[in-house]
CHARMM-style PDB file with segment names, atoms N, HN, CA, C and O in Angstrom:
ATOM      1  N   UNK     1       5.355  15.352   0.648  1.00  0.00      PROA
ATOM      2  CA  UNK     1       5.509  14.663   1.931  1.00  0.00      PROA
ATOM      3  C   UNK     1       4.246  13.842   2.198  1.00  0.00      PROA
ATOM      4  O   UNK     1       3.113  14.320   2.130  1.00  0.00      PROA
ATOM      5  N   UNK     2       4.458  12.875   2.432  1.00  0.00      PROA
ATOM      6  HN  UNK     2       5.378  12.487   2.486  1.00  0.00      PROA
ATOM      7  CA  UNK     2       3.626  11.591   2.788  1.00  0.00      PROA
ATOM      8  C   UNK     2       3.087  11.388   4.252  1.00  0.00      PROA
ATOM      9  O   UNK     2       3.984  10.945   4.969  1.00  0.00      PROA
ATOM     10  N   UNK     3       1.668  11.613   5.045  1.00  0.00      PROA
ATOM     11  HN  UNK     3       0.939  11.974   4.462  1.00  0.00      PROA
ATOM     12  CA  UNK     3       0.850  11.751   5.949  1.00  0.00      PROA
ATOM     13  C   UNK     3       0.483  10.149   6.531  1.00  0.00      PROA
ATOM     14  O   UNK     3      -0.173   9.242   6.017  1.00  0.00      PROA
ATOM     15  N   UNK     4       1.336  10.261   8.043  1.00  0.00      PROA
ATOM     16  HN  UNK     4       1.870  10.997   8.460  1.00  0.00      PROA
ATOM     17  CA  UNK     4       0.473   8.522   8.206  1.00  0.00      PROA
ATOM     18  C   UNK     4      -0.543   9.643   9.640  1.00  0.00      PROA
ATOM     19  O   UNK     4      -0.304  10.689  10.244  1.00  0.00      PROA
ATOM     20  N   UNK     5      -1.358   8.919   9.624  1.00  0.00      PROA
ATOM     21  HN  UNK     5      -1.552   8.070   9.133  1.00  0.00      PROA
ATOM     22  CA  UNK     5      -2.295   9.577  10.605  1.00  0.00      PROA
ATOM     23  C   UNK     5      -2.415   8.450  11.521  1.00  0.00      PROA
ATOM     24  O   UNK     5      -2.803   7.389  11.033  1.00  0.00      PROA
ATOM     25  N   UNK     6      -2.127   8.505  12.865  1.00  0.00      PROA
ATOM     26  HN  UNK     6      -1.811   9.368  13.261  1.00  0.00      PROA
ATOM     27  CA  UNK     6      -2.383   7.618  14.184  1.00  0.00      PROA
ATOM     28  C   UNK     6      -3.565   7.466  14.337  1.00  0.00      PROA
ATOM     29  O   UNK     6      -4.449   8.305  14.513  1.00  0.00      PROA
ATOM     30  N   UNK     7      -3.626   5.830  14.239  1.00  0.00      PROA
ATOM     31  HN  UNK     7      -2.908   5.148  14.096  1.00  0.00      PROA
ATOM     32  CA  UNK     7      -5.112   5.472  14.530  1.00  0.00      PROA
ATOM     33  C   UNK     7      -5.088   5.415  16.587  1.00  0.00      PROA
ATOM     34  O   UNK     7      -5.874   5.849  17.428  1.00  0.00      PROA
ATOM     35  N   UNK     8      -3.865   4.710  16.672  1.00  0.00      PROA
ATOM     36  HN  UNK     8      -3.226   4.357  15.989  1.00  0.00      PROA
ATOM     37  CA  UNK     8      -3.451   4.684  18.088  1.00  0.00      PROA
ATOM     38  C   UNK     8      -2.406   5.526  18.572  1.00  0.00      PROA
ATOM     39  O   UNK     8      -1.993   6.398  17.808  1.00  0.00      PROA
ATOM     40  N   UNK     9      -1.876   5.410  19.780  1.00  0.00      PROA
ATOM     41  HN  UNK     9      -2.211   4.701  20.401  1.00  0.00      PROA
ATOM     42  CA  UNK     9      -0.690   6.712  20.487  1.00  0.00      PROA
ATOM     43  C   UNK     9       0.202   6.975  19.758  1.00  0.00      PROA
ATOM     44  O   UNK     9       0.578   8.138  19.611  1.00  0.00      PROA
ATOM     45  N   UNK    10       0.856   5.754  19.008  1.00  0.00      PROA
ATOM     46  HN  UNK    10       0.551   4.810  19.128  1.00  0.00      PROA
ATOM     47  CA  UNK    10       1.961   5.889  18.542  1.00  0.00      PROA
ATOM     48  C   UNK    10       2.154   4.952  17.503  1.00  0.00      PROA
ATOM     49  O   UNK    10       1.178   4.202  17.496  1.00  0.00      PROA
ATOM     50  N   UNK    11       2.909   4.669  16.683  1.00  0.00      PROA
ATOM     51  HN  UNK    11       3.702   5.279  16.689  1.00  0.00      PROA
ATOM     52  CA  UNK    11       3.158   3.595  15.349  1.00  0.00      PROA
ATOM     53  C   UNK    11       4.654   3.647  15.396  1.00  0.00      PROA
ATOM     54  O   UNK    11       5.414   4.573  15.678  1.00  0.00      PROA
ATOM     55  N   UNK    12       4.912   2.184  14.981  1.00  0.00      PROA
ATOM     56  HN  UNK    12       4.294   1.432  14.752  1.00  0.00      PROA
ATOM     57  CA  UNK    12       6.365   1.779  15.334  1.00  0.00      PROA
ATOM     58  C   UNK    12       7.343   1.780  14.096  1.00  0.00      PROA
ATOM     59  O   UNK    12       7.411   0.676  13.556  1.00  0.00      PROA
ATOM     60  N   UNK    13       8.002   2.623  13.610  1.00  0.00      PROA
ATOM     61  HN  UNK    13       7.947   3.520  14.049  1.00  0.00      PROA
ATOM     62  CA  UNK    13       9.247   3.019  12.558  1.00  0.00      PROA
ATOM     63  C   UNK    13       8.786   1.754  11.715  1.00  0.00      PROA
ATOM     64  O   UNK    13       7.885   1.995  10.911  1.00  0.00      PROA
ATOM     65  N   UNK    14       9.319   0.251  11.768  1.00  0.00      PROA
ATOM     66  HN  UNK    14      10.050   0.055  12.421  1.00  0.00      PROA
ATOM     67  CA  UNK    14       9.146  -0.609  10.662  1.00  0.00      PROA
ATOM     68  C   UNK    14       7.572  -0.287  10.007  1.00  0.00      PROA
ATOM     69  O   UNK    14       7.297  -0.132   8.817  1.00  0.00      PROA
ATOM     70  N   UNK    15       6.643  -0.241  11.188  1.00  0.00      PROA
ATOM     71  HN  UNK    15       6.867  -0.367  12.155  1.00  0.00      PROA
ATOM     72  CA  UNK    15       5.130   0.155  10.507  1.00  0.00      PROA
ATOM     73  C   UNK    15       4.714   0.751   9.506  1.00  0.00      PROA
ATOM     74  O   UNK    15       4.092   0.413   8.499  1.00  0.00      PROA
ATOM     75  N   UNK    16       5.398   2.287  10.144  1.00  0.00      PROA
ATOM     76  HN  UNK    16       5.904   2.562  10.962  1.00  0.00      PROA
ATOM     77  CA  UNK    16       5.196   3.302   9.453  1.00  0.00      PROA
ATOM     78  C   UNK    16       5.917   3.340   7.669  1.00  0.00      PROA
ATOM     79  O   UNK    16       5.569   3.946   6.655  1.00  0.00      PROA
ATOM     80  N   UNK    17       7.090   2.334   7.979  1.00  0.00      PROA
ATOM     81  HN  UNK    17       7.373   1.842   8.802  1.00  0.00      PROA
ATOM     82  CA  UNK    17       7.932   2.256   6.563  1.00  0.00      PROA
ATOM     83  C   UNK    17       6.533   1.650   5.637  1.00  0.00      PROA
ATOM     84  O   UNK    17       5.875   2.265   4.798  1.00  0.00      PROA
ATOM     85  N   UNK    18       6.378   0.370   6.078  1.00  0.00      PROA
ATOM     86  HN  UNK    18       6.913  -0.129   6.760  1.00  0.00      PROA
ATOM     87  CA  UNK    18       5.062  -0.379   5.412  1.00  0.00      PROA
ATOM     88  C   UNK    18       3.592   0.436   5.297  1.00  0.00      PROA
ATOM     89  O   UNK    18       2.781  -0.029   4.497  1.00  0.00      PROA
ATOM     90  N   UNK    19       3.326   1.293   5.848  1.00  0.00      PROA
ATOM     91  HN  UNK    19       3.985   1.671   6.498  1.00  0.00      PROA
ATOM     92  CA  UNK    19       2.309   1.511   6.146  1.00  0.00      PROA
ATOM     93  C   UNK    19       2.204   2.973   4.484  1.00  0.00      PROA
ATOM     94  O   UNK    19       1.399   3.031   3.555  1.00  0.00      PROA
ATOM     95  N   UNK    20       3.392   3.861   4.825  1.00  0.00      PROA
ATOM     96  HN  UNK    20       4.046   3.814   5.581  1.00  0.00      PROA
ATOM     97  CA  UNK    20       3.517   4.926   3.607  1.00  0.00      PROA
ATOM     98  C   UNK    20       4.385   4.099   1.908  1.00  0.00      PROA
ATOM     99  O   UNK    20       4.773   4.727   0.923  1.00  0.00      PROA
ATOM    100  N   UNK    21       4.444   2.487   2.148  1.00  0.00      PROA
ATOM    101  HN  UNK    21       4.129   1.977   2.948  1.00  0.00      PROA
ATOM    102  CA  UNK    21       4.413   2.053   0.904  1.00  0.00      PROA
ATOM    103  C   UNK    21       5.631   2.073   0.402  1.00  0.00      PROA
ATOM    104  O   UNK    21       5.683   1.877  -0.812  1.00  0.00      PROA
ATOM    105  N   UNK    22       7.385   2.381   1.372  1.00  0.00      PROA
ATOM    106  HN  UNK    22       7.343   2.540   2.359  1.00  0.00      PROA
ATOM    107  CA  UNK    22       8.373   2.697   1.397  1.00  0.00      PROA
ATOM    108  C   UNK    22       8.932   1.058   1.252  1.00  0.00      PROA
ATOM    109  O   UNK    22       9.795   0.779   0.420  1.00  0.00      PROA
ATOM    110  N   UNK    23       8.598   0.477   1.762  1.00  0.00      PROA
ATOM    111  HN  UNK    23       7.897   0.703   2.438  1.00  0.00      PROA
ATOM    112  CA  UNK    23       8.880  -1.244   1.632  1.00  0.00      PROA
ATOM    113  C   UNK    23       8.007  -2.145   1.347  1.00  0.00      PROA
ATOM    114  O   UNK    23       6.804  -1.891   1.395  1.00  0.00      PROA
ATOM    115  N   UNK    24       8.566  -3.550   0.947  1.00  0.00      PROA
ATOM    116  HN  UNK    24       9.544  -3.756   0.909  1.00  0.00      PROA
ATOM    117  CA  UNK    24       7.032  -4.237   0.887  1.00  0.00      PROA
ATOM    118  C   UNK    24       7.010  -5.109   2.121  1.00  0.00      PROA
ATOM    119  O   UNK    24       5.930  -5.600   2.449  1.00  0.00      PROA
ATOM    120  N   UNK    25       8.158  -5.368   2.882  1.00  0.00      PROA
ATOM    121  HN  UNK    25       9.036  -4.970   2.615  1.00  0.00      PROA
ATOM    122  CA  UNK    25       7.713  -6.149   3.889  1.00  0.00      PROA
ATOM    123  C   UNK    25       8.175  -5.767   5.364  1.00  0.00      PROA
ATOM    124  O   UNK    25       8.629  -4.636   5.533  1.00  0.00      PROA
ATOM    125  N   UNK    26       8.113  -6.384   6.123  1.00  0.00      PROA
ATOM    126  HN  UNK    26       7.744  -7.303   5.985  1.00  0.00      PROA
ATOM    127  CA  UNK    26       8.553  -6.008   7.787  1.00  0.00      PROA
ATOM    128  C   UNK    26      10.108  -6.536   7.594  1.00  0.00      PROA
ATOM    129  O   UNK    26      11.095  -6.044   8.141  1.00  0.00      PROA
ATOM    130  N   UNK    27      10.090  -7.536   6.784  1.00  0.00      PROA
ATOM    131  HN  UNK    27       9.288  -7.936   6.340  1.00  0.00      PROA
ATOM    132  CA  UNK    27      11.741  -7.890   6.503  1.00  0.00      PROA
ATOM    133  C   UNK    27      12.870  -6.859   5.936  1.00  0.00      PROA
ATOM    134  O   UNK    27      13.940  -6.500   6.427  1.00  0.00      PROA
ATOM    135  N   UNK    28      12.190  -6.507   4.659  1.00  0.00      PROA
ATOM    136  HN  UNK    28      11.320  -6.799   4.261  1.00  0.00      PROA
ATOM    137  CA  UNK    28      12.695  -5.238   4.022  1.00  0.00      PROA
ATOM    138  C   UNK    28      13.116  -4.490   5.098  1.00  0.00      PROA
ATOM    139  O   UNK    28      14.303  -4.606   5.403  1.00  0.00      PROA
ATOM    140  N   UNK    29      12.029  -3.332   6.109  1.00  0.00      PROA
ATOM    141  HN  UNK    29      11.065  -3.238   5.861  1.00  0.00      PROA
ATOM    142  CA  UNK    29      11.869  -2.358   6.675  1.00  0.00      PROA
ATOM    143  C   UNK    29      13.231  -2.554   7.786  1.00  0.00      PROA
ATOM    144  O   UNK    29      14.060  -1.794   8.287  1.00  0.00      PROA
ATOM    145  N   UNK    30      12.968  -3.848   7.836  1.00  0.00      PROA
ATOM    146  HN  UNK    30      12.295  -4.465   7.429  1.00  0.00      PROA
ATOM    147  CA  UNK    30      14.255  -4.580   9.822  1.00  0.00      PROA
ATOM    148  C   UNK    30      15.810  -4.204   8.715  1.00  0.00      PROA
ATOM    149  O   UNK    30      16.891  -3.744   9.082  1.00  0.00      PROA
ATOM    150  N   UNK    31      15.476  -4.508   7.669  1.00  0.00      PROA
ATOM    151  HN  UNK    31      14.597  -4.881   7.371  1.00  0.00      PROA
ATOM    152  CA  UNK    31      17.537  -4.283   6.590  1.00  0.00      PROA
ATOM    153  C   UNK    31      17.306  -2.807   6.636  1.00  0.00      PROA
ATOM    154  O   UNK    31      17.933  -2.112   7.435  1.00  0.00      PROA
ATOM    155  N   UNK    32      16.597  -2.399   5.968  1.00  0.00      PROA
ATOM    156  HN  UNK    32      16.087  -2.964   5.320  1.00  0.00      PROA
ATOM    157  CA  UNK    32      16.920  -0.700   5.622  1.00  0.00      PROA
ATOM    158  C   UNK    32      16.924   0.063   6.956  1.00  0.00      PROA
ATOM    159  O   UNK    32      17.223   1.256   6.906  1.00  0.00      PROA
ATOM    160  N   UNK    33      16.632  -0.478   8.112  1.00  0.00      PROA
ATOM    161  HN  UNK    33      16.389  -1.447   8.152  1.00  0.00      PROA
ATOM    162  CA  UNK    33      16.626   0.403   9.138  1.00  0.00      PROA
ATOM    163  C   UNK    33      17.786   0.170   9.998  1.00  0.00      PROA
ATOM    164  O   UNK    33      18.312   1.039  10.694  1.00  0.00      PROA
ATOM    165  N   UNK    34      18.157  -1.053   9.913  1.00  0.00      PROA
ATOM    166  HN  UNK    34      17.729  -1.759   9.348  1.00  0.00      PROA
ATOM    167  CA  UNK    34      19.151  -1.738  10.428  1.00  0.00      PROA
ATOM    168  C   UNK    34      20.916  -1.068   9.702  1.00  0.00      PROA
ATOM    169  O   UNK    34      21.980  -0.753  10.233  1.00  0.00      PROA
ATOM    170  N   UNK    35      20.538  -1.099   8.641  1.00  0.00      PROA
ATOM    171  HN  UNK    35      19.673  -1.354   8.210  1.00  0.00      PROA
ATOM    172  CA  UNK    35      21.566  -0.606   7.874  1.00  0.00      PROA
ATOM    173  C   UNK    35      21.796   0.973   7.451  1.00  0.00      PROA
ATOM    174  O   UNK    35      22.290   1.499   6.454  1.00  0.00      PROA
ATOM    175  N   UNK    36      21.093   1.592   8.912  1.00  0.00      PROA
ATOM    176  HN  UNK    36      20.692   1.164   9.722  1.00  0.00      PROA
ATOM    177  CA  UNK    36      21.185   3.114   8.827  1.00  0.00      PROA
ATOM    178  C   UNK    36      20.778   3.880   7.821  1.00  0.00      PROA
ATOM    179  O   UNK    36      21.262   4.982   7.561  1.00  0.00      PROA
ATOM    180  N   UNK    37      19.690   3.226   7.088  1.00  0.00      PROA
ATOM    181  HN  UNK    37      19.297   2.331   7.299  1.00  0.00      PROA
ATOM    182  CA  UNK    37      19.793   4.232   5.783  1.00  0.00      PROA
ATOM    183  C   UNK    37      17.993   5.429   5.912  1.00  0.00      PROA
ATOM    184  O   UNK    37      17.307   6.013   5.072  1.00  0.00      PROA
ATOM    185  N   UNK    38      17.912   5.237   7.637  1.00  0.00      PROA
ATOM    186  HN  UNK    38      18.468   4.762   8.319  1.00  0.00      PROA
ATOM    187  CA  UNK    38      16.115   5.735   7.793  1.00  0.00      PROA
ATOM    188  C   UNK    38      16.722   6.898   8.720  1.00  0.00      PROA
ATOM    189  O   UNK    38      17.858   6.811   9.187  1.00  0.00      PROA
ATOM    190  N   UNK    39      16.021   7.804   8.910  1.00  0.00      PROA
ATOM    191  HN  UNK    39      15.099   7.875   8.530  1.00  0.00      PROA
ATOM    192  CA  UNK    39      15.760   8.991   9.790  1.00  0.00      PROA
ATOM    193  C   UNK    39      15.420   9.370  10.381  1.00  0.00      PROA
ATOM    194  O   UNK    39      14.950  10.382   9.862  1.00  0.00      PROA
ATOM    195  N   UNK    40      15.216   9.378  11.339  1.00  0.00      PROA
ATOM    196  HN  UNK    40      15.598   8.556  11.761  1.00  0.00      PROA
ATOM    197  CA  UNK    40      13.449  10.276  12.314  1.00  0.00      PROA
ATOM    198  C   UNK    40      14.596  11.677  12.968  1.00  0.00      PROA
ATOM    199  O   UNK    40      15.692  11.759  13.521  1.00  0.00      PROA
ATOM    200  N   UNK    41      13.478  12.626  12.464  1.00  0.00      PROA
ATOM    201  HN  UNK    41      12.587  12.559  12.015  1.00  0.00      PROA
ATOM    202  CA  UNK    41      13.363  14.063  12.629  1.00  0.00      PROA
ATOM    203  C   UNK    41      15.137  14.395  12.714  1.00  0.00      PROA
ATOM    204  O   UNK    41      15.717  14.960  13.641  1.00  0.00      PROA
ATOM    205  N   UNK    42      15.870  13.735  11.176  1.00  0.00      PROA
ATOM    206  HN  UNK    42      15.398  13.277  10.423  1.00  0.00      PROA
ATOM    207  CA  UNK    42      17.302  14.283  10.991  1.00  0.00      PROA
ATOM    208  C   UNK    42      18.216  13.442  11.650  1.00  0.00      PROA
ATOM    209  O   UNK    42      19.333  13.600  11.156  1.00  0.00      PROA
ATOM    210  N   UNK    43      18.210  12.344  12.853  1.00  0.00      PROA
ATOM    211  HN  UNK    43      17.303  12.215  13.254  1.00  0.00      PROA
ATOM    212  CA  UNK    43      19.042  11.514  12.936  1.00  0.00      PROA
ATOM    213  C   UNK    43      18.383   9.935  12.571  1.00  0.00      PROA
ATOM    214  O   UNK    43      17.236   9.512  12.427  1.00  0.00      PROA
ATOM    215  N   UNK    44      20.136   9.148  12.487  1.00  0.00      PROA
ATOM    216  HN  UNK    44      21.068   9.491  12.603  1.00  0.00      PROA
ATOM    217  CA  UNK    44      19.855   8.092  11.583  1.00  0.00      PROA
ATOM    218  C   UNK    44      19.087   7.244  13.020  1.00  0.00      PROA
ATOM    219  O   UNK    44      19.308   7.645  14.163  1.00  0.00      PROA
ATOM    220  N   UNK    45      18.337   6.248  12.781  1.00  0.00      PROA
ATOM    221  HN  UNK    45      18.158   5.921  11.853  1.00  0.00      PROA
ATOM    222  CA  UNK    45      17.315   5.588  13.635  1.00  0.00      PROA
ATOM    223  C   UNK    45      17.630   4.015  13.384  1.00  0.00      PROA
ATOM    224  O   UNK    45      17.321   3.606  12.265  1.00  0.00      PROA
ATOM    225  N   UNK    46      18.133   3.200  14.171  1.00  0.00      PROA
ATOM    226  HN  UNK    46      18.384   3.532  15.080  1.00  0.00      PROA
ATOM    227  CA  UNK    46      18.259   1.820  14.227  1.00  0.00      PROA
ATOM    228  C   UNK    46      17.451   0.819  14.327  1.00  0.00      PROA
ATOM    229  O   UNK    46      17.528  -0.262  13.743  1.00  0.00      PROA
ATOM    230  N   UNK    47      16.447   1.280  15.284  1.00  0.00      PROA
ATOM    231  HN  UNK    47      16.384   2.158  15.758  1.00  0.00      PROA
ATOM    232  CA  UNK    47      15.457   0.622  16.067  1.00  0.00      PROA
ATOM    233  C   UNK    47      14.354   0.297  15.396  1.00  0.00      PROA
ATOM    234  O   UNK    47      13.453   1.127  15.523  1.00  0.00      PROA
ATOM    235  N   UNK    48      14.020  -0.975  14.468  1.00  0.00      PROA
ATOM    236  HN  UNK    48      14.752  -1.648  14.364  1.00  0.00      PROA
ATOM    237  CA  UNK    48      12.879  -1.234  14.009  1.00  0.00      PROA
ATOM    238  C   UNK    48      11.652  -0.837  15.179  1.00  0.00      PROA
ATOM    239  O   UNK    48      10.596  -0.242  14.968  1.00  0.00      PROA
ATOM    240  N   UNK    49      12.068  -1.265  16.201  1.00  0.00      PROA
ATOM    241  HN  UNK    49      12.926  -1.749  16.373  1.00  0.00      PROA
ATOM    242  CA  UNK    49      10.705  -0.797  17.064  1.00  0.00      PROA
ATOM    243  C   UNK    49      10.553   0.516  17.486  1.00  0.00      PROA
ATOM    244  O   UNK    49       9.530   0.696  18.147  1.00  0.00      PROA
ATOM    245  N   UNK    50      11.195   1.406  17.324  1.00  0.00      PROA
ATOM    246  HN  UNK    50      12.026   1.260  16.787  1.00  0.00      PROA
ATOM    247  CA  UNK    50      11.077   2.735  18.025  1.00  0.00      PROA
ATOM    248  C   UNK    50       9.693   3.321  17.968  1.00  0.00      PROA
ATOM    249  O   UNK    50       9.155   3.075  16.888  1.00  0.00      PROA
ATOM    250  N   UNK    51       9.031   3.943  18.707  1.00  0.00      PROA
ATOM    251  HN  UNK    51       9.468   4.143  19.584  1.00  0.00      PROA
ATOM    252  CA  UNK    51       7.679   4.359  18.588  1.00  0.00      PROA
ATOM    253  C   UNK    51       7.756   5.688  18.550  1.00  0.00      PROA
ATOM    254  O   UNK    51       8.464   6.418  19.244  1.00  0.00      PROA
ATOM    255  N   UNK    52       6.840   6.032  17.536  1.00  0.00      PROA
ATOM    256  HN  UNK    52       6.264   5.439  16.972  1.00  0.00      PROA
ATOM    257  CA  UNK    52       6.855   7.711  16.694  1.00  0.00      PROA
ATOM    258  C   UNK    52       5.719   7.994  17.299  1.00  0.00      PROA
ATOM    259  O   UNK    52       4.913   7.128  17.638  1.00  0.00      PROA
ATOM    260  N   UNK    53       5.570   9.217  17.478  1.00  0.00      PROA
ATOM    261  HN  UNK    53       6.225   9.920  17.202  1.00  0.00      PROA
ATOM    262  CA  UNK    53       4.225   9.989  17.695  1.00  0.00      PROA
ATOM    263  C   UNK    53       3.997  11.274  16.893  1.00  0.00      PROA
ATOM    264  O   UNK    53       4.812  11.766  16.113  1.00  0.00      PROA
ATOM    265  N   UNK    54       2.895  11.706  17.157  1.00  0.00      PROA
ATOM    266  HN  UNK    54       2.233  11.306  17.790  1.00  0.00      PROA
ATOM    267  CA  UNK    54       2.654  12.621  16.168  1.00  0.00      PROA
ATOM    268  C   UNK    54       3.523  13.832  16.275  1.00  0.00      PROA
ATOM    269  O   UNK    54       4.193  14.075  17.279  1.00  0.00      PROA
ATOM    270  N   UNK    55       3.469  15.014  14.597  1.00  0.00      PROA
ATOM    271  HN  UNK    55       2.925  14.817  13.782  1.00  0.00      PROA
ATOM    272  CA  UNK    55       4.586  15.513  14.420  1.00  0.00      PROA
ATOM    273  C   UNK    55       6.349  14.948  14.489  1.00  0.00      PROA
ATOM    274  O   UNK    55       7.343  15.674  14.491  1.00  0.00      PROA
ATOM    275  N   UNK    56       6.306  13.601  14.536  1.00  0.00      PROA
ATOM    276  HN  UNK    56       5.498  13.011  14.534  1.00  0.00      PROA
ATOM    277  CA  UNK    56       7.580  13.040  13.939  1.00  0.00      PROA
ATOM    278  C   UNK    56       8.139  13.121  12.855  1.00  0.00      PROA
ATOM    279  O   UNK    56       7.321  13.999  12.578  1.00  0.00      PROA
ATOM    280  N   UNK    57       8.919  13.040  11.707  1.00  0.00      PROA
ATOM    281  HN  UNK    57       9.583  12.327  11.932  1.00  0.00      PROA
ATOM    282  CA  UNK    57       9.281  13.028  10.291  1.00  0.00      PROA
ATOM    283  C   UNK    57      10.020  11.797  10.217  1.00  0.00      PROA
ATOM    284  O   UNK    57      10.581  11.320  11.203  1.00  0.00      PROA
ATOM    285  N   UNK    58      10.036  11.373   9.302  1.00  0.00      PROA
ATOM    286  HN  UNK    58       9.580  11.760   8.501  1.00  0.00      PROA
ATOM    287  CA  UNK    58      10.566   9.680   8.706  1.00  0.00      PROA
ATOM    288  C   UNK    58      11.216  10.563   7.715  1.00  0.00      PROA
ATOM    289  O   UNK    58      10.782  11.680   7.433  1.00  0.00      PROA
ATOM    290  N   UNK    59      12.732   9.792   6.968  1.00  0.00      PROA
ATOM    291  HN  UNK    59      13.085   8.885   7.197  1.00  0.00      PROA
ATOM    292  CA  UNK    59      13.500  10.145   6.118  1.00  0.00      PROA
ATOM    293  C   UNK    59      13.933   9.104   5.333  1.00  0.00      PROA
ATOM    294  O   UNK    59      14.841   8.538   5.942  1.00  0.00      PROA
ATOM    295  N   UNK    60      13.764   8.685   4.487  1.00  0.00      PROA
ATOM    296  HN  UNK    60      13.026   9.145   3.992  1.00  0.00      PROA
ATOM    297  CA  UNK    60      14.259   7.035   3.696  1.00  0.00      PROA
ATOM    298  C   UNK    60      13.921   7.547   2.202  1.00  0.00      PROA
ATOM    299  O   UNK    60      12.887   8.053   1.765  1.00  0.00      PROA
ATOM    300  N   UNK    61      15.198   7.230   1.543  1.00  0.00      PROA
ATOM    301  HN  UNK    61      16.038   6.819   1.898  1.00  0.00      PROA
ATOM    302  CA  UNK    61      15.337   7.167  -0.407  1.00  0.00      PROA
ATOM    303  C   UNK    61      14.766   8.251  -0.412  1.00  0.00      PROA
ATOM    304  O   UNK    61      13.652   8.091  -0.910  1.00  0.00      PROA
ATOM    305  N   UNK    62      15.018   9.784   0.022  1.00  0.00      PROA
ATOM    306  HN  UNK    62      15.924   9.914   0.426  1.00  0.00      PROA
ATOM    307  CA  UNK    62      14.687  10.966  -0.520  1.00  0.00      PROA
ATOM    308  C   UNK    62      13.349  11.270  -0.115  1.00  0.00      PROA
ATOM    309  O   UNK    62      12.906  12.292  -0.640  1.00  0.00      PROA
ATOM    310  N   UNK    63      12.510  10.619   0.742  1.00  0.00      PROA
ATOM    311  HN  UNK    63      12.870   9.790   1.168  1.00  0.00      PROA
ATOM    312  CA  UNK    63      10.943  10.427   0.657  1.00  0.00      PROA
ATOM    313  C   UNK    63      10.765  10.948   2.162  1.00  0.00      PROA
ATOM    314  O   UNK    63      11.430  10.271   2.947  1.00  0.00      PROA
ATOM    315  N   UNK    64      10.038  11.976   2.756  1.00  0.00      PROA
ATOM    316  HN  UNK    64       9.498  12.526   2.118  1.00  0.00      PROA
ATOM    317  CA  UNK    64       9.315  12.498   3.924  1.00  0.00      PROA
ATOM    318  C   UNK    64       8.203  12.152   4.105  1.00  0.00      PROA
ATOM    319  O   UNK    64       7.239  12.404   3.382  1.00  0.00      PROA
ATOM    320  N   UNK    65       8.222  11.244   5.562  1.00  0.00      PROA
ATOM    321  HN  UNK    65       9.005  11.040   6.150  1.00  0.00      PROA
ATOM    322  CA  UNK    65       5.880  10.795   6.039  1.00  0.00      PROA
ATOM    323  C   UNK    65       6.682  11.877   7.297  1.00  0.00      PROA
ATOM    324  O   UNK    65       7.864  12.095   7.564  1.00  0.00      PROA
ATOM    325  N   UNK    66       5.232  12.438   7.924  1.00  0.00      PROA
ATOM    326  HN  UNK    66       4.272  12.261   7.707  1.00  0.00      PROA
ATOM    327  CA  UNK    66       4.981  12.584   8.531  1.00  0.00      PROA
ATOM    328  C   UNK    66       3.962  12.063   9.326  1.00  0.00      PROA
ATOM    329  O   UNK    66       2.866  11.687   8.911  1.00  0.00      PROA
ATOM    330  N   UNK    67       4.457  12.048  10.796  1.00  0.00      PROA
ATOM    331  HN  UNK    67       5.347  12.354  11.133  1.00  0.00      PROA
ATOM    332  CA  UNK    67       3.158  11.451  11.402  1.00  0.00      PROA
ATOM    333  C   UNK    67       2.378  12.767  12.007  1.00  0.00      PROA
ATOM    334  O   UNK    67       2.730  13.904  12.321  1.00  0.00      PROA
ATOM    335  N   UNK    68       1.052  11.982  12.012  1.00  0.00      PROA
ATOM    336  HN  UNK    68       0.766  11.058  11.757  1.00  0.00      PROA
ATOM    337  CA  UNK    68       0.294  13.308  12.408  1.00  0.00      PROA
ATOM    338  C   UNK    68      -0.655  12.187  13.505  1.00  0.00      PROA
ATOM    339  O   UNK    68      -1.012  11.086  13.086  1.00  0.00      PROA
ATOM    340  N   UNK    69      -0.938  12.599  14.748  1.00  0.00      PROA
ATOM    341  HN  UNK    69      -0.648  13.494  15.088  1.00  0.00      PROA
ATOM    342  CA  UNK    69      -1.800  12.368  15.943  1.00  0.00      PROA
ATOM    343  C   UNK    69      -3.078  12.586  16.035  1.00  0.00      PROA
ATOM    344  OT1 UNK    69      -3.671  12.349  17.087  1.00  0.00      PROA
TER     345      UNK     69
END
């Protein structure tokens, strides 16, 4: 499982995709999230912008980040 650590309150789902290396772009991140195929903490998540905070879980291609605060 893959660790994004908050520099600020919260980090926003497309971010976090880019940020743990899951996509290469913000374009990528807006299709794969858009097209239901991402998770947060077990349900499917639409919202490129949704804001995670710490102890959240991300779910995409078999792969777990956690955010940590």
């Amino acid at each position: 499982m893959e660790i994004i650590k908050l520099k600020e309150e919260f980090i926003k789902l497309g971010q976090a995709l880019k940020a743990a290396g899951l996509v290469d772009s913000g374009v990528d991140a807006k299709f794969v999230i858009q097209n239901g195929e991402v998770k947060v903490n077990g349900t499917v998540e639409t919202q490129r912008g949704k804001k995670l905070y710490g102890g959240e879980i991300i779910e995409f291609e078999g792969q777990q980040i956690k955010i940590e605060a």
